[in-house]
C-alpha positions as CSV (number, residue, x, y, z in Angstrom):
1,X,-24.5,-3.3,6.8
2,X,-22.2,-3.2,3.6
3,X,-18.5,-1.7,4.0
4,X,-16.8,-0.2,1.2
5,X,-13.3,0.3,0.1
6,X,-12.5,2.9,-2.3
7,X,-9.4,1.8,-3.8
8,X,-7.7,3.0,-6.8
9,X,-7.2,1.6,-10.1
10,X,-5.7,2.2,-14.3
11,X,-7.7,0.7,-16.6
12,X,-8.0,-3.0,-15.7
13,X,-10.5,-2.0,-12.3
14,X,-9.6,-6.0,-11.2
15,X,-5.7,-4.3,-10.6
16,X,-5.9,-2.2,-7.2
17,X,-2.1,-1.0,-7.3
18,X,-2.3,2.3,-4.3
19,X,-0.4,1.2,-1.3
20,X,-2.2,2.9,0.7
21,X,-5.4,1.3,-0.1
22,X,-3.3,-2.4,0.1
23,X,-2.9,-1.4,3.9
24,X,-6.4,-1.0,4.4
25,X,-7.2,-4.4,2.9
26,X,-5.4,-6.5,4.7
27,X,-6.1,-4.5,7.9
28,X,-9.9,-5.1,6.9
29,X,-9.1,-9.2,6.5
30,X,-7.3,-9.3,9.8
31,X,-10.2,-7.9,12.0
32,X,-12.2,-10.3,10.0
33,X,-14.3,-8.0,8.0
34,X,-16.2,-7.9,5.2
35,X,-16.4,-5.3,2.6
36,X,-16.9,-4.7,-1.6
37,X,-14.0,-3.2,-2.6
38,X,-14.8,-0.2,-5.6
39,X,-11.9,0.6,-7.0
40,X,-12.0,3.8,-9.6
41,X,-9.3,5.3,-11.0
42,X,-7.7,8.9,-10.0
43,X,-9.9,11.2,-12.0
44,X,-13.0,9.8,-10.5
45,X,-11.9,9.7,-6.5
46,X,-13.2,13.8,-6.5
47,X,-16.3,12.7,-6.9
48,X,-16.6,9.9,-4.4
49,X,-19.4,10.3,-1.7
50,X,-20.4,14.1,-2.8
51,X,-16.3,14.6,-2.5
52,X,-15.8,13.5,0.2
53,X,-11.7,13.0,-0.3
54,X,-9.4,13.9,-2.8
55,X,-7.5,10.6,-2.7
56,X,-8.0,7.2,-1.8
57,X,-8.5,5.0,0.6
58,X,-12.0,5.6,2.1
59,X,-13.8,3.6,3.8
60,X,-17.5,3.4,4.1
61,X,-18.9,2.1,7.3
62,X,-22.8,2.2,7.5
63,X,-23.0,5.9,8.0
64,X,-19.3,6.8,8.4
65,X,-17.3,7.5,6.2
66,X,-13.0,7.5,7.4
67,X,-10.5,8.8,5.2
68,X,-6.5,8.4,5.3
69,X,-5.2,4.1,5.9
70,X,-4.1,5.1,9.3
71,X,-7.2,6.7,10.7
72,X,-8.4,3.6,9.2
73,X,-7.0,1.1,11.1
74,X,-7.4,2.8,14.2
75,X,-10.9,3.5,13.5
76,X,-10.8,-0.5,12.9
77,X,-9.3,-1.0,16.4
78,X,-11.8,1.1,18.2
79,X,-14.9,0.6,16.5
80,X,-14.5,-3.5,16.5
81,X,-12.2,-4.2,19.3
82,X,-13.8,-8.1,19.3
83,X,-11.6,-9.0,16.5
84,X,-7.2,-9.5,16.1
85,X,-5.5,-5.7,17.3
86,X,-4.1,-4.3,14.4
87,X,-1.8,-2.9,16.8
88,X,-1.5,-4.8,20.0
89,X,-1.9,-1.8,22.3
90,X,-0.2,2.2,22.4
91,X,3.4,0.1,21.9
92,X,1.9,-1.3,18.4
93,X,0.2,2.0,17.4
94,X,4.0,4.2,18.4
95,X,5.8,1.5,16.3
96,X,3.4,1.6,13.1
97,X,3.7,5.4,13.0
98,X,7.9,5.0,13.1
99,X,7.4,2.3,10.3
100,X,5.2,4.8,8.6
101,X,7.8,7.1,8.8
102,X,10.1,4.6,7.5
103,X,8.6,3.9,4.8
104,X,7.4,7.3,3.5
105,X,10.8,8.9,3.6
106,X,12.9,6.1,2.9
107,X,11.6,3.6,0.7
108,X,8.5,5.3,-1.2
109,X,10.4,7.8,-2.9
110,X,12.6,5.0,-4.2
111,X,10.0,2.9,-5.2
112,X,8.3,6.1,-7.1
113,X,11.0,6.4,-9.4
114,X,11.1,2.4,-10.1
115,X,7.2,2.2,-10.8
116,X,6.3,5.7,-12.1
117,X,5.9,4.9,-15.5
118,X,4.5,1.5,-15.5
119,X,1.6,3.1,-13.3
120,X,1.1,5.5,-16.1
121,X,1.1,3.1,-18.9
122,X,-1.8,0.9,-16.8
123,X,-3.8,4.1,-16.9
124,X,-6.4,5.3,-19.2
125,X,-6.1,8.2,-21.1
126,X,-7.7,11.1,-18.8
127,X,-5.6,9.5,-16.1
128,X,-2.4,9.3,-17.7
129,X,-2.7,13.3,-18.3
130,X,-3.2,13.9,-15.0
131,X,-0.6,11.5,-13.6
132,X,2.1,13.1,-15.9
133,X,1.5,16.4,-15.3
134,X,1.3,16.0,-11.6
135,X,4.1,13.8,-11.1
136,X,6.1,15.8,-13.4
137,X,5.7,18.7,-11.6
138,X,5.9,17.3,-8.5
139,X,9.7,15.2,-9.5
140,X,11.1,17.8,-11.8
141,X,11.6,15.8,-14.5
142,X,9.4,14.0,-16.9
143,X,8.6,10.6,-16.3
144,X,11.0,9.0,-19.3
145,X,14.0,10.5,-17.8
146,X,13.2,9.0,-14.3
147,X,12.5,5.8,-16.6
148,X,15.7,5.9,-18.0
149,X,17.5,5.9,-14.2
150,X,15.5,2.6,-12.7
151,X,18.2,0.4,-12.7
152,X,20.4,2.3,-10.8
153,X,17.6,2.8,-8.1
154,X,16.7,-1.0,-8.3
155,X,20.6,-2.0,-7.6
156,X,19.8,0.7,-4.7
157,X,17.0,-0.9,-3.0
158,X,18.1,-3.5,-0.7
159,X,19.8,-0.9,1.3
160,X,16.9,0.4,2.0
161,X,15.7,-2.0,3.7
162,X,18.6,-3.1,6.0
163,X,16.6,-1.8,9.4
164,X,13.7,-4.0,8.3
165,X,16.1,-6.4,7.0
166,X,17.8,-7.0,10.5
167,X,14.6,-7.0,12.9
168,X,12.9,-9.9,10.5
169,X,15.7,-11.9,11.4
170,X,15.0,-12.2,15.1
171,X,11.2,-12.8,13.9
172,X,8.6,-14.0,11.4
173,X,6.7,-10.3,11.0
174,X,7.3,-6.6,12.2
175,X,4.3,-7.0,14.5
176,X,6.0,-9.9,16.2
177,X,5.2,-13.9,15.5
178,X,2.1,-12.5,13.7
179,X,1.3,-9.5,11.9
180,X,0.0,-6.1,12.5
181,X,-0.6,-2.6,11.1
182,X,3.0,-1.9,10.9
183,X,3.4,-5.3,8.4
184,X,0.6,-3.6,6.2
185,X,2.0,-0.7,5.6
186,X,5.5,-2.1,4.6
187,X,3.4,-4.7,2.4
188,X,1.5,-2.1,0.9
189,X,4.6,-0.8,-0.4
190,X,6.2,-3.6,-2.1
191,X,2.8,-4.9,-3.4
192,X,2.4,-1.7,-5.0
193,X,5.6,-2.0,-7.4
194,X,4.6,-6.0,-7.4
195,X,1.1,-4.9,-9.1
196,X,2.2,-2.5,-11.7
197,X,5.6,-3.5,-12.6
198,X,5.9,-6.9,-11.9
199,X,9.1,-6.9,-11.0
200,X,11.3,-8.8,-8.3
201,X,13.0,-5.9,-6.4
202,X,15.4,-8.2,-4.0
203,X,16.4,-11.3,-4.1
204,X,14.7,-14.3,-2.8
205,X,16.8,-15.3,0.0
206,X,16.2,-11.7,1.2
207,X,14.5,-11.7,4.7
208,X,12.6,-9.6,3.7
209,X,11.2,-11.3,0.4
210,X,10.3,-14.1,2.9
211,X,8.6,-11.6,4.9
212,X,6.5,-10.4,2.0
213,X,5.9,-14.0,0.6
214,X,4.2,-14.6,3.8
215,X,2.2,-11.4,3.6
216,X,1.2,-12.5,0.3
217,X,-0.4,-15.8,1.9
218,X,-2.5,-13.9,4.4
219,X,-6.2,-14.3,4.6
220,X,-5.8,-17.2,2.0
221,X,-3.6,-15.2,-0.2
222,X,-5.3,-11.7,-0.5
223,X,-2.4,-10.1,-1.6
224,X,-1.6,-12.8,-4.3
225,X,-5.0,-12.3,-5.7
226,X,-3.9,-9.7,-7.8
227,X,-1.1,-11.4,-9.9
């Protein structure tokens, strides 16, 4: 039986940047799975399994197909309950949501404004239309203006993390002394501005940039694969 991740892509289909989708993989490596990953870019997800989901990931599993990373992992948890939790019981699942949370209204719409226009430069032309016409509407502004304001919401960041920031200094990962769902989706995060922008958001004797450098080593350095 082959599993496939639907990820998302710009031009370069070897550069899977969604966070989402990030989450997904690594929550795939820890219960020891494996998968092809497709990635396509954002004008082409409509059209995935007869359209099936507007965005990305999905997951194909034999006959099933699970949309949204959450539902994913706990569709991970259940279905193959044989390999690592993702979650480590009802505790594990109650604290991924909050870091969900966490990250979606706290650190996402930072890292939006600090990425937004590096992922549409890595797109291809279709794409890049779309993108700045739905981010643009979506922001209120057009993507050169929220451009123009990076640095001030780069100087920004590390307050955003201070929560994160103070549990990772009693231990190694969110999850505990290993990871679990609720690493992923932080990681997913910060890999996504590490993919398209390349750039080094906090400095490196940041708890949390050793947190992420040991994310990046997982699963003999999944996330590092993608430089």
């Amino acid at each position: 039986m082959t599993r496939i991740l639907y990820s998302l892509c710009g031009r370069d289909d070897t550069r899977p940047f969604s966070p989402h989708c990030w989450k997904v993989s690594l929550a795939l490596a820890h219960k020891g799975l494996d998968y092809i990953e497709k990635p396509v870019p954002f004008t082409q997800i409509p059209t995935l399994e007869n359209g099936f989901s507007k965005t990305v990931p999905i997951l194909r599993d034999g006959n099933l197909l699970i949309r949204d990373s959450f539902d994913i992992a706990l569709y991970l948890e259940e279905t193959y309950p044989d390999g690592p939790t993702l979650f480590g019981g009802e505790g594990g699942k109650a604290l991924s949501r909050f870091v969900e949370s966490v990250s979606n209204t706290l650190i996402h719409p930072a890292l939006v404004k600090v990425a937004i226009k590096d992922i549409h430069d890595l797109l291809g032309e279709t794409d890049q239309i779309y993108f700045r016409h739905s981010r643009e509407a979506r922001l209120g502004r057009n993507l050169e203006d929220v451009h123009a304001d990076r640095d001030a919401e780069i100087s920004a960041i590390a307050s955003r993390f201070e929560a994160i920031r103070q549990t990772l200094k009693h231990q190694p990962f969110i999850g505990g002394e290993g990871p679990l769902f609720a690493d992923y989706i932080l990681f997913g995060a910060l890999q996504w501005v590490r993919v398209t922008t390349r750039l080094t958001l906090l400095p490196a004797d940041d708890p949390v940039s050793d947190w992420f450098e040991r994310c990046l080593d997982l699963y003999g350095g999944k996330g590092r694969a993608v430089a």
